[in-house]
C-alpha positions as MATLAB code, in Angstrom:
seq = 'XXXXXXXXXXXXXXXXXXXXXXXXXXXXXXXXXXXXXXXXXXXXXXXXXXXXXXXXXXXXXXXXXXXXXXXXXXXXXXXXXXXXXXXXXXXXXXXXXXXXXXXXXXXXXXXXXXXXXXXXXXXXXXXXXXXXXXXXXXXXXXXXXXXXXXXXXXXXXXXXXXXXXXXXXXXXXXXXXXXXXXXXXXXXXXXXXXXXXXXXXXXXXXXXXXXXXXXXXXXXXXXXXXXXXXXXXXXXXXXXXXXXXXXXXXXXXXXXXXXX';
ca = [
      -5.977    9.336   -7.161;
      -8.312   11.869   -5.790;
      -9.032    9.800   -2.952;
      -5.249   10.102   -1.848;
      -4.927   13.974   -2.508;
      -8.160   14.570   -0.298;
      -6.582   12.730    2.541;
      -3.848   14.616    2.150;
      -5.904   17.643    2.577;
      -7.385   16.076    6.049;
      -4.003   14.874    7.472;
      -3.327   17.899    8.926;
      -7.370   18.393   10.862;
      -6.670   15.107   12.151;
      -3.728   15.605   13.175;
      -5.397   18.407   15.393;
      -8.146   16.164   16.311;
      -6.104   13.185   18.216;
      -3.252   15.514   19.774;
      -5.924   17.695   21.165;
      -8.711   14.887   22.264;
      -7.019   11.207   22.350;
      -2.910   10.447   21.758;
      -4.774    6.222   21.579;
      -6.621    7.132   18.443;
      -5.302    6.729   15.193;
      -5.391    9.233   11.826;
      -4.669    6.856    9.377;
      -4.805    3.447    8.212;
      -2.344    1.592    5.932;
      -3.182   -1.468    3.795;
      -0.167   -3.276    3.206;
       0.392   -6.594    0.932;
       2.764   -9.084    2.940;
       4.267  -11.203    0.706;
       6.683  -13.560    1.695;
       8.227  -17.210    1.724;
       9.137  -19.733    4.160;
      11.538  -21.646    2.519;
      14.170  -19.700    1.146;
      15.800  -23.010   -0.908;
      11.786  -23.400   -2.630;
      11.973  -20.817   -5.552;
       8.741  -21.610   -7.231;
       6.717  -18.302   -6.912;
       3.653  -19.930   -6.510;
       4.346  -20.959   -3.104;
       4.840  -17.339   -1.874;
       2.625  -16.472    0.718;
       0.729  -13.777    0.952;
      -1.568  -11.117    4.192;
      -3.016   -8.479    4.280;
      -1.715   -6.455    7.079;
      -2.697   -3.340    8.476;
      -1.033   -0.157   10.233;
      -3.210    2.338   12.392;
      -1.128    5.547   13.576;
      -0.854    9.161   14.498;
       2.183   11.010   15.414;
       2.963    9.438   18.717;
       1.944    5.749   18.022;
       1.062    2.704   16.069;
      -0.221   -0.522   15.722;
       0.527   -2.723   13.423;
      -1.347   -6.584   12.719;
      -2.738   -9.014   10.667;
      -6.134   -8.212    9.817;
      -6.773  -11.898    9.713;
      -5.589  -12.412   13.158;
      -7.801   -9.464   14.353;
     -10.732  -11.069   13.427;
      -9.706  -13.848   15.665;
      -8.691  -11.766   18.322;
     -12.232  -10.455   17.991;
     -14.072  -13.470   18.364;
     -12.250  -14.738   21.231;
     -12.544  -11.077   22.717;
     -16.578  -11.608   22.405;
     -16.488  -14.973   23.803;
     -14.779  -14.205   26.913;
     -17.249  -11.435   27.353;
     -20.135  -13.492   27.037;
     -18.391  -16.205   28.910;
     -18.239  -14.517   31.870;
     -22.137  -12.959   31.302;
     -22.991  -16.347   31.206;
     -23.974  -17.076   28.141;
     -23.140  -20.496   26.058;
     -19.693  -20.113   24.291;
     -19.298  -22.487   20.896;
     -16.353  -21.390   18.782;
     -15.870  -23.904   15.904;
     -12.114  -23.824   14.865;
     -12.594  -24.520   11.409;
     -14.874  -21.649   10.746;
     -12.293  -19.211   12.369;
     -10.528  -16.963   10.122;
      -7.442  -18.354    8.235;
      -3.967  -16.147    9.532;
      -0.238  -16.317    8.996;
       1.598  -13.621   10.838;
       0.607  -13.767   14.609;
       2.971  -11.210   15.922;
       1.845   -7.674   16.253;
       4.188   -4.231   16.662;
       3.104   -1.197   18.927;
       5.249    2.059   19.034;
       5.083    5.079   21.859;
       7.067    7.356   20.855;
      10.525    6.334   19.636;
      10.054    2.929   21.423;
       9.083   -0.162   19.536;
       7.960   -3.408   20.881;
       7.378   -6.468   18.931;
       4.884   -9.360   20.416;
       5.145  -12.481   19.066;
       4.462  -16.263   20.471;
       6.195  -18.882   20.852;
       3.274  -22.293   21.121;
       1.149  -20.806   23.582;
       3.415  -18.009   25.194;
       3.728  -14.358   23.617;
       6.962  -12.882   24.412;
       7.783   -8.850   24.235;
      10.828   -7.331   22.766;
      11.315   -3.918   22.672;
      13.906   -1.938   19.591;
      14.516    1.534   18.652;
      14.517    2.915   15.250;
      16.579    1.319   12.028;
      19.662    3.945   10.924;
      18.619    4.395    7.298;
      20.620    5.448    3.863;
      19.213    8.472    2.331;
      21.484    9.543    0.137;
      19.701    8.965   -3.474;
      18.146   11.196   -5.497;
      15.894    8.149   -7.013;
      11.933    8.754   -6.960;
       8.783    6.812   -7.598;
       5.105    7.301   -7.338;
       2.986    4.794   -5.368;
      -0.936    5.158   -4.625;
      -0.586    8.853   -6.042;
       2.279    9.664   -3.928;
       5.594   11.160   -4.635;
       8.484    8.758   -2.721;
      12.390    8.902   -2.234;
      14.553    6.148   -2.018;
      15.826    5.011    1.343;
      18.134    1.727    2.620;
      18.576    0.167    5.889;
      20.581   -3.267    7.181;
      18.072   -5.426    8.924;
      18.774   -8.535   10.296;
      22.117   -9.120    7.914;
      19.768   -7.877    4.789;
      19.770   -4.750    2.926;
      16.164   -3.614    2.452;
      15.201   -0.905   -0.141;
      12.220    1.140    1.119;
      10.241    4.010   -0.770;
       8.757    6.755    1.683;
       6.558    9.769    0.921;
       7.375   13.079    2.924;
       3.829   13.855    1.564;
       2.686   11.796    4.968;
       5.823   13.580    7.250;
       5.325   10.457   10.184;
       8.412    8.228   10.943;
       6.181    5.160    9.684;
       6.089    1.677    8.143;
       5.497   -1.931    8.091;
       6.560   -4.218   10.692;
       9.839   -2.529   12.232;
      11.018   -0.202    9.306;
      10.840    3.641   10.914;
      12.937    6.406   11.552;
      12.630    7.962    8.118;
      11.192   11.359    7.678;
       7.924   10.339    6.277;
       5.541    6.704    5.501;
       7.244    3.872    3.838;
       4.779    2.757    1.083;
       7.262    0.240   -0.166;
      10.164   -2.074    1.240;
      11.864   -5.320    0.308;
      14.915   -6.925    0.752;
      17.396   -7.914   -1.939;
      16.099  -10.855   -2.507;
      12.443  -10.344   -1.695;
      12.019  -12.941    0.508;
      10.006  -10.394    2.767;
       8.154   -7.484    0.755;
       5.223   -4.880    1.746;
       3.663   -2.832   -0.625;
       1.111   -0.431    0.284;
      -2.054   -1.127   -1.572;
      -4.637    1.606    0.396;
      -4.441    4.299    2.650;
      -7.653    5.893    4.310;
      -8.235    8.472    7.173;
      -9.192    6.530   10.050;
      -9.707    6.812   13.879;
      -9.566    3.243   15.677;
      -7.653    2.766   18.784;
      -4.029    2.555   19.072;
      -3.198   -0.355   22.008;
      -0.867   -3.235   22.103;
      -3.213   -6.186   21.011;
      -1.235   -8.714   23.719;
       1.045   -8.861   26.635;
       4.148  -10.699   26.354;
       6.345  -11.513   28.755;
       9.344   -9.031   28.795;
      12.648  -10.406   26.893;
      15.251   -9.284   25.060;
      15.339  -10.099   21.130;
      17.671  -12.657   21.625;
      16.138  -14.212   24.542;
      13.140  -14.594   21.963;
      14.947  -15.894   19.314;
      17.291  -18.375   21.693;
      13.464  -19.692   22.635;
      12.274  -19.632   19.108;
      15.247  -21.947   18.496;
      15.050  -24.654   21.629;
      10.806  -24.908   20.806;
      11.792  -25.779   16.836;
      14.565  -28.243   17.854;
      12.207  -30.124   20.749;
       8.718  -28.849   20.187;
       5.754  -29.505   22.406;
       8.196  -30.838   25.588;
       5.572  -30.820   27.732;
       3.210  -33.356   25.803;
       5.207  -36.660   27.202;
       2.940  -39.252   24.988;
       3.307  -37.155   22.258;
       4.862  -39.999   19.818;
       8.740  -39.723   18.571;
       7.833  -39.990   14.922;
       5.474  -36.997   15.058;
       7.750  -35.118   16.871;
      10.605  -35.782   14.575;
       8.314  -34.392   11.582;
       7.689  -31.384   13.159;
      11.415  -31.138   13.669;
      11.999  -31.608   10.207;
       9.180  -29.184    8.808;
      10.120  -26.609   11.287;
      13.534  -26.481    9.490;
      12.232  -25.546    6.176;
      10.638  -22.910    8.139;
      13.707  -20.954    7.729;
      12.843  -17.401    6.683;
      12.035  -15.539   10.125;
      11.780  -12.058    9.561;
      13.988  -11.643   12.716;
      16.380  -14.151   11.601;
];
């Protein structure tokens, strides 16, 4: 509890610090608890799925990612460096770290753009803030911080989120801003998708968009999304009808997209 309060206290000096010096560095760091499924008809709880993902921002902008598929990132980063220093490359697969959720979300401003791939190609879609529900008088502490009740439409699902005005940024997991202060908590109804903030520390790490997608609109993403999980792989010819047909049929119990 102490820990939280003395951030508190420091929000404000760094606050100073990155408008002053750097607008790419964050002030704080979110730890949030993705839990999730990706069958919506397989109700057995122990086949939830669970990352840790993580939110750097300051006033003006954020990143948001896996901290799984950072570590990745990382290690390919390095070996391209050395690659091109000349130096022997050997990346063994099965020692890379294990991720999930491969899309990341980077905010300027009021903008919003979502990067997310599709086999080997990321695509870019950019959105603008949710229009949220405040009208509720309902409060709840989380990590030592006084939050208010807030609910949005997203995607054809009411979400319930919990947001401090202790931390006044328009902040939160994945796509949920536009409320006056950090969403520590949000789920929909059924909790198919819920984040939970489990730690909170000042921090100062660069705030970038981890990829480069190509531009689309959402539902140019989503229409691609669609034709890759009903004929994936098209351009692997010898790729045998039987295999493809069971990737067809696993891709349909995939059927809890976020976006969807």
């Amino acid at each position: 509890m102490r820990t939280y309060f003395l951030i508190l206290l420091l929000l404000p000096f760094g606050f100073v610090y990155s408008q002053k010096n750097d607008n790419s560095l964050s002030d704080i760091e979110v730890q949030y608890e993705y839990s999730f499924v990706r069958d919506t008809t397989d109700t057995d709880p122990s086949h939830r799925l669970k990352e840790l993902m993580i939110l750097d921002f300051n006033p003006n902008s954020s990143i948001y990612y896996s901290q799984q598929y950072m570590a990745v990132k990382k290690i390919f980063d390095q070996a391209t460096v050395d690659a091109m220093n000349n130096k022997n490359v050997n990346i063994n697969a099965g020692d890379l770290p294990k991720y999930k959720i491969g899309y990341t979300v980077y905010r300027k401003s009021s903008q919003i753009f979502v990067t997310a791939n599709i086999n080997k190609d990321f695509f870019t879609f950019e959105n603008n803030y949710l229009s949220w529900d405040t009208n509720y008088t309902d409060v709840k502490t989380i990590l030592g911080y006084k939050c208010n009740k807030a609910t949005t439409k997203f995607n054809n699902r009411i979400y319930t989120a919990w947001y401090t005005k202790d931390i006044p940024i328009s902040e939160g997991p994945y796509r949920f801003k536009g409320l006056t202060g950090l969403i520590l908590e949000i789920n929909d109804e059924k909790s198919y998708h819920a984040f939970k903030a489990i730690g909170i520390e000042k921090k100062q790490v660069e705030i970038k968009p981890l990829q480069k997608g190509v531009p689309a609109t959402r539902e140019q993403y989503l229409k691609k999304k669609e034709e890759f999980k009903s004929n994936p792989y098209p351009e692997r010819k010898n790729l045998p009808k039987e295999t493809r047909d069971k990737m067809i049929e696993a891709f349909k119990k995939d059927n809890n997209s976020i976006e969807s």
